[in-house]
C-alpha positions as CSV (number, residue, x, y, z in Angstrom):
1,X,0.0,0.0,0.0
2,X,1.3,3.3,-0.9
3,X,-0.4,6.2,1.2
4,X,0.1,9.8,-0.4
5,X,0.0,12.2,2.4
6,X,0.7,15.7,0.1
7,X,1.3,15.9,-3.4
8,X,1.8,19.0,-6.1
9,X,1.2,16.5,-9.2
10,X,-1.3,16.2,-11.3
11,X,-2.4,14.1,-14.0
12,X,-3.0,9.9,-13.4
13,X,-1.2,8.5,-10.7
14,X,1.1,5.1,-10.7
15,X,3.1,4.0,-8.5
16,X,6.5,4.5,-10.8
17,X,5.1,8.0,-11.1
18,X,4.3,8.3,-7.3
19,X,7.9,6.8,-6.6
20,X,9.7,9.3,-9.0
21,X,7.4,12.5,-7.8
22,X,8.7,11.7,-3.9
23,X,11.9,11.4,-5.1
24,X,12.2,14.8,-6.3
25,X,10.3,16.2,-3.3
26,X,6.3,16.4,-5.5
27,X,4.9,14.4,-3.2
28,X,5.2,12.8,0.4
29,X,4.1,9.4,0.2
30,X,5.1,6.2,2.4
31,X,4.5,2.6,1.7
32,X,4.0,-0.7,2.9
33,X,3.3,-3.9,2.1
34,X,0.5,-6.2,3.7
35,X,-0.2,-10.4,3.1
36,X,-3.7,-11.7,4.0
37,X,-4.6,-15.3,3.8
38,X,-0.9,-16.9,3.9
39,X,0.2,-18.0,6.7
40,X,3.8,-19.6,5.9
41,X,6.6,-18.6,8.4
42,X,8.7,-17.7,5.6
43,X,6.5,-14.2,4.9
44,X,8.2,-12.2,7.7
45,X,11.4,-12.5,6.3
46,X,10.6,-11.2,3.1
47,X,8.3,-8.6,4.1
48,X,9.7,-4.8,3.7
49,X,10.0,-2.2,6.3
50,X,7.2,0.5,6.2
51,X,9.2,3.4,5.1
52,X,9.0,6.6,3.0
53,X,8.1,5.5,-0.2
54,X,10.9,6.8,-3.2
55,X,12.5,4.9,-5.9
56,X,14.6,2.9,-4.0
57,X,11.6,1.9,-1.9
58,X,9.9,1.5,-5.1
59,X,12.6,-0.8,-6.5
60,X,12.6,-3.1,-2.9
61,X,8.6,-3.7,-2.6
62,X,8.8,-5.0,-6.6
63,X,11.2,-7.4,-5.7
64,X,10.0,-8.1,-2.5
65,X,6.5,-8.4,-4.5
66,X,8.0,-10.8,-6.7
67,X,10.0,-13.0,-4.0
68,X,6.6,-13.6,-1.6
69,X,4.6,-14.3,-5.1
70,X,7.5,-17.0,-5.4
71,X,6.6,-18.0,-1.6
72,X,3.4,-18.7,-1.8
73,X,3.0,-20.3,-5.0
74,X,5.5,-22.7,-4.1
75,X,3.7,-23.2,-0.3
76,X,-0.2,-23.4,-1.4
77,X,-0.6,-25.4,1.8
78,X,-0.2,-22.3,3.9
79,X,-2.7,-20.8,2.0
80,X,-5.8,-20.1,4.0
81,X,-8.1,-18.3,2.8
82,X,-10.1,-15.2,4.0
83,X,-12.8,-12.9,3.7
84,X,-11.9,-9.4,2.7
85,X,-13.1,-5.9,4.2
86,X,-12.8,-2.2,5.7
87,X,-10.2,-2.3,8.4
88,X,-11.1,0.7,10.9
89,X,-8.3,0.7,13.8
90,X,-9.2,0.9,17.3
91,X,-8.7,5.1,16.9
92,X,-11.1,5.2,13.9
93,X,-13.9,3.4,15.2
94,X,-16.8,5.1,13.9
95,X,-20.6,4.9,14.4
96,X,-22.9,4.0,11.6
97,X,-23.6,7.5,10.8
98,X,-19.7,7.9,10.8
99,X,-19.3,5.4,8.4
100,X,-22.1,6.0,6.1
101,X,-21.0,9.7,6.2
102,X,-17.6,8.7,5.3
103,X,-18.3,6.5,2.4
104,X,-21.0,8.6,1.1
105,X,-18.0,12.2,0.9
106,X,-15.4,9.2,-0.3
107,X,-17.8,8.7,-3.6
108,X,-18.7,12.4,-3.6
109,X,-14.6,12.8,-3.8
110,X,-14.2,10.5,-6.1
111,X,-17.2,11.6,-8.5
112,X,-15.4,14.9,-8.3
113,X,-18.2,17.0,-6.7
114,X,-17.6,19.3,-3.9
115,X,-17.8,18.6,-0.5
116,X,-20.8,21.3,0.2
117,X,-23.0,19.5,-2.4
118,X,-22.1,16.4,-0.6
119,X,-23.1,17.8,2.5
120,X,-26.7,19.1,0.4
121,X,-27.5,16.2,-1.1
122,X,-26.9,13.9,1.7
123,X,-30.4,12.2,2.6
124,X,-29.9,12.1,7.0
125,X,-29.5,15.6,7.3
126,X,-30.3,15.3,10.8
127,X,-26.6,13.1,11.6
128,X,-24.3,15.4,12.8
129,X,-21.7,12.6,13.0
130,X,-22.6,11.8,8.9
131,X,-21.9,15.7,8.4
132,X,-18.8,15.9,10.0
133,X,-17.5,12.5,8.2
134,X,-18.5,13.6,5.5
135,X,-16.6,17.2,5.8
136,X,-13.7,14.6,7.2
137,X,-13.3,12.8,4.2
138,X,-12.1,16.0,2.3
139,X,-9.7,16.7,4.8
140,X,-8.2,14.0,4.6
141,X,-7.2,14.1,0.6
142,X,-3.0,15.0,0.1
143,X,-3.2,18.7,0.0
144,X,-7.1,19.5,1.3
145,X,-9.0,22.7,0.4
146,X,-11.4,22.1,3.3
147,X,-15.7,21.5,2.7
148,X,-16.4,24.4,0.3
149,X,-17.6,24.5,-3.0
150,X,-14.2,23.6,-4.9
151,X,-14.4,20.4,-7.2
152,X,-11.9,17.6,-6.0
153,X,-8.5,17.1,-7.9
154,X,-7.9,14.3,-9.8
155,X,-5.8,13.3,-7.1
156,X,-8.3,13.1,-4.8
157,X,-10.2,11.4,-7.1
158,X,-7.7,8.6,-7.3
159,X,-6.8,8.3,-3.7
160,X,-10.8,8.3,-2.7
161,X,-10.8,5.2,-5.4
162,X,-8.3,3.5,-3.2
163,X,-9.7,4.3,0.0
164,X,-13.6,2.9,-1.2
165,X,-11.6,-0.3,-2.6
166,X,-14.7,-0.6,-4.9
167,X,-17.3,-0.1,-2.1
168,X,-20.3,1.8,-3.8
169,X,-23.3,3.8,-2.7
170,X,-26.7,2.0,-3.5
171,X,-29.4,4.9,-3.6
């Protein structure tokens, strides 16, 4: 995972392009690379360091990438496995108005429609907790502009795509 946390680029983001744009100070980004569902003792060893995320780093997790690929296909009986979802941590635990909120601003974002229409068009106007998360998903885009009436970037676009990991809004 590769989490931008302030960028001056623009334009479609990759990861060669998010390594290169850290590299010459664009962007702050730091990465990290997570296994679910193997459960071989092997992984540790081959697992990177969470670190600022550059070219070098860029050049480690592909190899890394490549070497636990290697791991498991060669170990399918450590293979277990499991259901995927939204991790919140223990600090981010959020109430279902929270979490609705959230995800509703996260497509807003990532539709590239302001975080005041957002806010207008959101149907619980009566959940102060939606509100705020809603208002707190635009904060938390690399370089916010706050809830006004200013269309997301395309790089907010992108990084809300991440963050929904293909969760949608049924209406």
């Amino acid at each position: 995972m590769v989490k931008i946390s302030s960028a001056e680029a623009r334009g479609n983001l990759n990861i060669p392009l998010v390594a290169a744009e850290t590299q010459v100070g664009k962007m702050q980004a730091e990465s990290t690379l997570r296994v679910v569902g193997y459960v071989g003792a092997g992984l540790a060893a081959k697992l990177p360091p969470f670190r600022t995320f550059n070219v070098d780093a860029y050049a480690e997790l592909s190899t890394q990438m490549n070497e636990i690929k290697k791991l498991i296909g060669e170990d399918t009986a450590n293979v277990q496995p499991v259901r995927l979802g939204v991790e919140i941590t223990a600090e981010e635990e959020l109430d279902v108005g929270s979490a609705l909120g959230l995800v509703w601003g996260l497509t807003y974002i990532k539709n590239r429609k302001s975080c005041e229409q957002a806010k207008r068009e959101y149907r619980d106007v009566g959940s102060d907790s939606a509100l705020r998360a809603i208002g707190q998903a635009y904060l938390n885009m690399p370089s916010p502009s706050g809830c006004s009436e200013d269309k997301p970037s395309k790089v907010h676009e992108e990084t809300a795509k991440e963050m929904l990991r293909g969760m949608e809004l049924k209406t």
